[in-house]
C-alpha positions as CSV (number, residue, x, y, z in Angstrom):
1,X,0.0,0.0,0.0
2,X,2.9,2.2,0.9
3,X,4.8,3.7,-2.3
4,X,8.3,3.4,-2.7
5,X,8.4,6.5,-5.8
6,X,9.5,9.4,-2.9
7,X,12.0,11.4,-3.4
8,X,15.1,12.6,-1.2
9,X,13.7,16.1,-1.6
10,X,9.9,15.1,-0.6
11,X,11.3,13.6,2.7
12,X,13.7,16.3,3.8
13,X,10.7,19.0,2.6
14,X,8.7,17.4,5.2
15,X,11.1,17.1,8.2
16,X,11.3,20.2,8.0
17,X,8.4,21.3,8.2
18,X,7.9,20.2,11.8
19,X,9.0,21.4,15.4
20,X,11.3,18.4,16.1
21,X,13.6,18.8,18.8
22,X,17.6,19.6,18.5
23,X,19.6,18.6,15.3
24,X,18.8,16.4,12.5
25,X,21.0,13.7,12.4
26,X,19.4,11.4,10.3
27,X,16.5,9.2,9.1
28,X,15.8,5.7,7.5
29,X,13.1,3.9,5.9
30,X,10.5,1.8,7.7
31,X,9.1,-0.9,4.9
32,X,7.3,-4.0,6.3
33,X,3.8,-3.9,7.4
34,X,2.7,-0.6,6.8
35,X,0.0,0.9,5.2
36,X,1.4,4.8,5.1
37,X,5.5,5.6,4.0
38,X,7.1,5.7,7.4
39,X,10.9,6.9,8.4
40,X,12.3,6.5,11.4
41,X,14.0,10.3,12.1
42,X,17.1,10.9,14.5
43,X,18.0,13.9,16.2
44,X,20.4,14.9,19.2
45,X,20.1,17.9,21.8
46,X,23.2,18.0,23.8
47,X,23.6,14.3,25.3
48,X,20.0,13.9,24.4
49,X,18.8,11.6,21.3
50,X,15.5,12.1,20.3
51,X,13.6,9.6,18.2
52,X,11.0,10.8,15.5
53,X,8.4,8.7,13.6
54,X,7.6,10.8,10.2
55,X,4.9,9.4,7.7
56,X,3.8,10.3,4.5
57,X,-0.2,8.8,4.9
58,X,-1.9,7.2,2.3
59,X,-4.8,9.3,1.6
60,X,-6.6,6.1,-0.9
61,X,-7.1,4.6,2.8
62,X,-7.8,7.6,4.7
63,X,-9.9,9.7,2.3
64,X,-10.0,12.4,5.4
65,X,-6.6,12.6,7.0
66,X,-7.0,16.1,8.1
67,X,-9.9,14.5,10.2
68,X,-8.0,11.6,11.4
69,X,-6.0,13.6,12.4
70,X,-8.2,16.4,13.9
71,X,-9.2,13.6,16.3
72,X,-6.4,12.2,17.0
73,X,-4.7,15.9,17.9
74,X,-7.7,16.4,20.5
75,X,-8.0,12.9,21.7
76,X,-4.2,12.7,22.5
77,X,-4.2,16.3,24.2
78,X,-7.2,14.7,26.6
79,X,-5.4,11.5,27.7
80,X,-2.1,13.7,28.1
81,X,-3.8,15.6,30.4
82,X,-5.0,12.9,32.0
83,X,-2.0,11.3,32.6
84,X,-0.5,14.3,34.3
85,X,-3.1,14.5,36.8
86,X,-3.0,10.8,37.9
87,X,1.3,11.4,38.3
88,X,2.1,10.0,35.3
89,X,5.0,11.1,32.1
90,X,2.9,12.5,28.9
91,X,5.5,11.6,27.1
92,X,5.6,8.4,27.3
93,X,2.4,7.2,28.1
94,X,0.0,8.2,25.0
95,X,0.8,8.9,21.7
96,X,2.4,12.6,20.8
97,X,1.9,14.2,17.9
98,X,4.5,16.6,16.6
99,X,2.8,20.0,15.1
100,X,4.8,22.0,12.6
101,X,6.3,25.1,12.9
102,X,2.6,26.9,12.5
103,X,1.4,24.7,15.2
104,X,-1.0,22.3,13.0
105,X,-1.1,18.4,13.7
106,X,-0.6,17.9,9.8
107,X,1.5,19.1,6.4
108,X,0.4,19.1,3.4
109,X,3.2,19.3,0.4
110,X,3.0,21.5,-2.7
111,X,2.0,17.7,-4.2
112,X,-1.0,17.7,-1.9
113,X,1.0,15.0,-0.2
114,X,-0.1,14.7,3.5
115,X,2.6,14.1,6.3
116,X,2.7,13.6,10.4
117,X,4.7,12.9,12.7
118,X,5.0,11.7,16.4
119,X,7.5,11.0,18.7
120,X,8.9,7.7,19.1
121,X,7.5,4.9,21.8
122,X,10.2,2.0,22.7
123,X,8.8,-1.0,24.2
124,X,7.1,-4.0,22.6
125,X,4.0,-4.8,20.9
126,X,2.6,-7.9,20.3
127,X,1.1,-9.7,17.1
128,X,-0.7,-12.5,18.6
129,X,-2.0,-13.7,22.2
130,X,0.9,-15.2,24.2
131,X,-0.6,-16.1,27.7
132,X,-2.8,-14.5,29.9
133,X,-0.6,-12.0,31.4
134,X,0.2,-9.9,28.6
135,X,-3.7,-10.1,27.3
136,X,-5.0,-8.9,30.6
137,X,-2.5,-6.2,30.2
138,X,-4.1,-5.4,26.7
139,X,-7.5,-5.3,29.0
140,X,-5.9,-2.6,31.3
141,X,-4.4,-0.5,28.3
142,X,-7.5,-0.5,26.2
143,X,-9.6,0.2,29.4
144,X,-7.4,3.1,30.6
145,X,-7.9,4.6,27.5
146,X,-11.8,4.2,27.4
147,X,-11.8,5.6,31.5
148,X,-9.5,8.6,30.3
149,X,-11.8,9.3,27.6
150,X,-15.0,8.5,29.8
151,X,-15.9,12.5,29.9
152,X,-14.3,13.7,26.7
153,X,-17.7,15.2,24.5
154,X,-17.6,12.7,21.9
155,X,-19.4,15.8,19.2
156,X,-15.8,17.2,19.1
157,X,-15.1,13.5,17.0
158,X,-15.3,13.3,13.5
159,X,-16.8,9.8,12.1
160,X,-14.0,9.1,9.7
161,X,-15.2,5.9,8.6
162,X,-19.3,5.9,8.6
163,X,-21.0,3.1,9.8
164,X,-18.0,1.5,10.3
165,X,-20.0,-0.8,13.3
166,X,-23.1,-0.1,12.3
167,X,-24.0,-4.0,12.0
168,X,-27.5,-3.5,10.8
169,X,-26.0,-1.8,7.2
170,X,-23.7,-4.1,7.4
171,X,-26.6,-6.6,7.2
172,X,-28.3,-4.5,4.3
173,X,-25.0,-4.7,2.5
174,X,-24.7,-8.5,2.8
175,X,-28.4,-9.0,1.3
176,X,-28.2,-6.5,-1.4
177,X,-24.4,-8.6,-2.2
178,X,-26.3,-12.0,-2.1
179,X,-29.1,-10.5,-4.3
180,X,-26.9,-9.3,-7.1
181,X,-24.3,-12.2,-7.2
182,X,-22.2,-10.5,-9.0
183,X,-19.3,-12.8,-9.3
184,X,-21.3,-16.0,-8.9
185,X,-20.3,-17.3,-5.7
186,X,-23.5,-17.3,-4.2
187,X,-23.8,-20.9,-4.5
188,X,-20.5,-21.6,-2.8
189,X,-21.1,-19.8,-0.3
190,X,-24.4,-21.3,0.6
191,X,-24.2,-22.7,4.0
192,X,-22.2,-19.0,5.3
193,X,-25.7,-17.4,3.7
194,X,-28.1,-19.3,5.7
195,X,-25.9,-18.8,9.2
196,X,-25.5,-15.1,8.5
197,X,-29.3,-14.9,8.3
198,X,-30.3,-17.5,11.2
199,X,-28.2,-14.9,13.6
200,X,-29.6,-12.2,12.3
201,X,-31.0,-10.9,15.5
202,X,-27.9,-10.1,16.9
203,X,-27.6,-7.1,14.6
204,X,-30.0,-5.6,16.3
205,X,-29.5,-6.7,20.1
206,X,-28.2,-3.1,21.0
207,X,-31.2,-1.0,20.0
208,X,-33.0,-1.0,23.2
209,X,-29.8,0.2,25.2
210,X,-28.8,2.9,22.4
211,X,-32.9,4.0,23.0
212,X,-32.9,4.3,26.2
213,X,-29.5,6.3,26.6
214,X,-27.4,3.4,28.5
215,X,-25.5,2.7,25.8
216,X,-24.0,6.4,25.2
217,X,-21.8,7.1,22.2
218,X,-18.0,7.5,23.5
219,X,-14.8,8.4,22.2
220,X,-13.6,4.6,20.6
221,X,-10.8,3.2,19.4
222,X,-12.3,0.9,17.0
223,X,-9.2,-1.8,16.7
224,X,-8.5,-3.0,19.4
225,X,-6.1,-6.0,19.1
226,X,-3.0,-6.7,21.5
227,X,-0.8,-5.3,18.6
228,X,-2.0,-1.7,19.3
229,X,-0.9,-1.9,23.0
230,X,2.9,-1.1,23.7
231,X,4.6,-2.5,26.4
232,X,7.4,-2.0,28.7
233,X,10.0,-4.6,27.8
234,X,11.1,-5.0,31.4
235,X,8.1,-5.0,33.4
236,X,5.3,-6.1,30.6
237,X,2.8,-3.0,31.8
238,X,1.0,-1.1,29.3
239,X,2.2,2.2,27.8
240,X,0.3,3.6,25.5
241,X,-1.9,2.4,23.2
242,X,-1.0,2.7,19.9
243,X,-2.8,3.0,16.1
244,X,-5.4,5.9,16.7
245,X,-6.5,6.3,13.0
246,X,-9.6,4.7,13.7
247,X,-11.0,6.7,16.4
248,X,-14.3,8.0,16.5
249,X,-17.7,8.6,17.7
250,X,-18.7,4.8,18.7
251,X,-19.7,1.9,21.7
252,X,-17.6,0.9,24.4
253,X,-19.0,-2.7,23.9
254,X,-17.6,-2.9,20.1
255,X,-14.5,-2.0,21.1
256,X,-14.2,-4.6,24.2
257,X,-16.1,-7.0,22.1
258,X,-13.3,-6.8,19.2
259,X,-10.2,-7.2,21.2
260,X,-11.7,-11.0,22.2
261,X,-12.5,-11.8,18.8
262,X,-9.0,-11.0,17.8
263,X,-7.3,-12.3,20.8
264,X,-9.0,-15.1,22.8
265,X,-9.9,-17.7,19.9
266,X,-8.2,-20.5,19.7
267,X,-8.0,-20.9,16.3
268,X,-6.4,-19.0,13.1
269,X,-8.4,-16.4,10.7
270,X,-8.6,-19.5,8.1
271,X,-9.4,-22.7,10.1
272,X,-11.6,-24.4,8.6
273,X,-12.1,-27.3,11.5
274,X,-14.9,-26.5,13.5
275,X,-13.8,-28.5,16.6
276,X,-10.5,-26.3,16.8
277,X,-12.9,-23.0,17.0
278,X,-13.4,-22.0,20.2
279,X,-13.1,-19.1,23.0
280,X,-10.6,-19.1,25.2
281,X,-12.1,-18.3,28.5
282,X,-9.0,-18.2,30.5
283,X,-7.5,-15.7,28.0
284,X,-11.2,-14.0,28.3
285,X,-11.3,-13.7,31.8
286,X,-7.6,-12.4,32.0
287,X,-9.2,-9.5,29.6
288,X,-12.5,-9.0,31.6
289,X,-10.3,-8.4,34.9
290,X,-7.6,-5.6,33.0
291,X,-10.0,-3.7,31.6
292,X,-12.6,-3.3,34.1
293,X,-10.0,-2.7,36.5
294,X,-10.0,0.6,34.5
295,X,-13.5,1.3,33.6
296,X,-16.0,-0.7,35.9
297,X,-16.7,2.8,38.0
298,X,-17.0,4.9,34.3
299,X,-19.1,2.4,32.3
300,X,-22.7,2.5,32.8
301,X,-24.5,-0.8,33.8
302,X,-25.9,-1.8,30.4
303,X,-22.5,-1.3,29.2
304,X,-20.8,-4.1,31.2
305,X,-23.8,-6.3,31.4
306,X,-23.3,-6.5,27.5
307,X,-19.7,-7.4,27.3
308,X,-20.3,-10.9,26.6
309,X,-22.7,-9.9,24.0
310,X,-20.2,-7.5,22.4
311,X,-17.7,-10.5,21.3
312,X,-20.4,-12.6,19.3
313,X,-21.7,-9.3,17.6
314,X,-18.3,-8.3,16.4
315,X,-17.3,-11.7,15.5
316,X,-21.1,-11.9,13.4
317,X,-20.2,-8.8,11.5
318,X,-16.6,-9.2,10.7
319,X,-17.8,-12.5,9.8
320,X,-20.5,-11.1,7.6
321,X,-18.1,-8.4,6.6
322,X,-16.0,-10.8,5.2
323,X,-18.6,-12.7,3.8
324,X,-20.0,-9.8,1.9
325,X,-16.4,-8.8,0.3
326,X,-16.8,-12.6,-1.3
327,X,-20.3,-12.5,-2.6
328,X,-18.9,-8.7,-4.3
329,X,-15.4,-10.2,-5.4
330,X,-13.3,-9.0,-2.5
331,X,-13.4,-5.1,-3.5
332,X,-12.2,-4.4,0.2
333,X,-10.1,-7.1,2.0
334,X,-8.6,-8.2,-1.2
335,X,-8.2,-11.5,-0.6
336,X,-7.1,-14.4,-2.8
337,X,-9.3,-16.8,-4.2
338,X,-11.7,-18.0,-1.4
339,X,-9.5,-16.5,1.4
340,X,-12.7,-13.9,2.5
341,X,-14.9,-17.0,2.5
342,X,-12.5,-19.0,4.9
343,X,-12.1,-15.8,7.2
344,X,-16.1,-15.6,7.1
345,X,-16.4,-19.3,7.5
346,X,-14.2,-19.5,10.9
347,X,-15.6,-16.3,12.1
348,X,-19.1,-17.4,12.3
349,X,-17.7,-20.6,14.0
350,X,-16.2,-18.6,16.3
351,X,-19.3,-16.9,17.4
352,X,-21.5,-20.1,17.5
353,X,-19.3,-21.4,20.0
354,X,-19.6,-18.2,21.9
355,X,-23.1,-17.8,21.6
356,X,-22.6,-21.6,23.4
357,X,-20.6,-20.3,26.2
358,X,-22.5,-16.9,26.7
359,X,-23.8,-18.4,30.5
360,X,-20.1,-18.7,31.6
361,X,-18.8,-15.6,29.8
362,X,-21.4,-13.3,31.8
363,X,-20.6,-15.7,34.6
364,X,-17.1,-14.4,34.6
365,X,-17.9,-10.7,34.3
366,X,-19.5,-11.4,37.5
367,X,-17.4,-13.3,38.9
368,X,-14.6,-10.6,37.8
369,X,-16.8,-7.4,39.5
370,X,-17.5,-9.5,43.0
371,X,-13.5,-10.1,43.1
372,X,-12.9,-6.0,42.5
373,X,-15.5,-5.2,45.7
């Protein structure tokens, strides 16, 4: 996604154009994994090294980066403050944002290029679920952030990406796709079809809470896996959480919800055994206890009575999400050959078997609040 056709000139513009601290020393190119061109910048202030992170973002992903990063300028400055008042560093523990020299969270080249930068986070990030330690401190770092952002007026937020977890258009989407069967893969994708439909309902499972105003729109994340949480190298606590391009106006619930479809299966994003598919409720519980250690006195009571419910509703929709790309000819995810289908297929395993264990997940939020009183 990133392009490799920048100049020398293009990058040096852009450093410049931003209130980094002491000398430039130099930078070097960041390649694998990233959506955006990223360099990793170098400067020194006496016996001080400072470490940059300097991007050039790809605007066919974000079609709004000045909003992104609108948002992500006044959610940062909230949690910093935050973090000061409880005795913490600022500049360690959320993400900073480098303005330029006329004080703007953004640059734009004479191109129309856009650029940012922020200042560099050591620690270590992980890309899949190692034990129950390190996931329940994913639960504390996601959970901070929702409790430092419990009182931040969420009509301040842009919606960069609309209806990004709006499951019930995601539902329109996926009927209009199966009507049209465009690429004529309706048939082989059958069986996903009738499942998407029989668990319909949970599309809708929210409404009554959203009606009656306990389920309040809040200032989200929105992706919320374990490899958005830094951590310290020596002691394994959270830092910061990481990846804010997705925030927005959205539910607590979704975003506790997706963390435990990302990190508490047992299986891979393709497999295709059904017996292998499950939730880890060890790994689950280890989550409940971080993150309301952080939010159980901010959330309201709908909010964490519908925990449990969060993680089959964001596994239905990915799943449906993913189904939908298929039935369309994978215009989004851009998978290979069947690859959406298998992703849908072990999805919607995924949340049968938690729709099976839903008694003993709400069990253990219980369980998890009577331990904290």
């Amino acid at each position: 996604m990133a392009t490799l056709s920048l100049t020398i000139e293009e990058v040096e513009n852009a450093l410049k154009q931003f209130a980094f601290e002491g000398e430039f020393i130099g930078y070097k190119r960041i390649i694998a994994g990233h959506i955006n061109d990223t360099f990793d910048v170098h400067f020194v202030e006496g016996d001080t090294h400072h470490r940059y992170i300097l991007q050039k973002v790809n605007t066919y992903v974000y079609k709004k980066p000045d909003e992104v990063m609108i948002n992500m300028d006044r959610l940062t400055r909230h949690v910093a403050k935050k973090v000061k008042e409880r005795g913490g560093d600022p500049e360690k523990e959320v993400l900073n944002l480098i303005h330029t020299h006329d004080d703007k969270p953004f640059y734009v080249d004479p191109n129309g290029g856009f650029w940012r930068a922020m200042r560099f986070i050591e620690g270590e990030a992980y890309g899949g679920t190692p034990n129950e330690k390190v996931f329940e401190q994913g639960g504390i770092a996601f959970g901070r952030f929702q409790h430092d952002l419990a009182d931040f007026p969420v009509s301040e937020l842009y919606e960069t990406i609309i209806d990004f977890h709006n499951t019930p258009a995601r539902y329109v989407a996926f009927e209009n796709a199966v009507k049209e069967d465009a690429c004529g893969r309706v048939k082989e994708a059958t069986e996903l079809i009738e499942l998407t439909r029989k668990y319909s309902y949970l599309k809708d499972v929210y409404n009554p809470y959203i009606k009656d105003g306990s389920l309040p729109l809040r200032a989200t994340h929105n992706d919320t896996k374990l490899n958005n949480v830094m951590l310290d190298k020596k002691t394994g606590k959270p830092i910061c959480v990481l990846d804010l391009d997705t925030c927005m106006p959205g539910y607590s619930v979704n975003d506790f919800g997706d963390a435990i479809r990302s990190g508490a299966s047992t299986a891979s994003k393709t497999e295709q055994d059904k017996s292998k598919i499950h939730i880890n409720l060890s790994l689950f519980k280890a989550y409940v206890r971080g993150f309301l250690k952080e939010t159980k006195d901010t959330l309201s009571d709908s909010e964490i009575n519908l925990l449990a419910t969060s993680c089959m509703v964001m596994a239905y929709e990915l799943g449906m999400r993913y189904l939908t790309d298929y039935l369309m000819g994978d215009p989004y995810f851009q998978g290979t050959g069947n690859n959406s289908l298998l992703k849908s297929r072990t999805q919607l395993y995924y949340m049968e078997d938690m729709l099976a264990n839903k008694d003993k997940m709400e069990q253990i939020v219980r369980d998890v609040l009577m331990e904290m009183k």
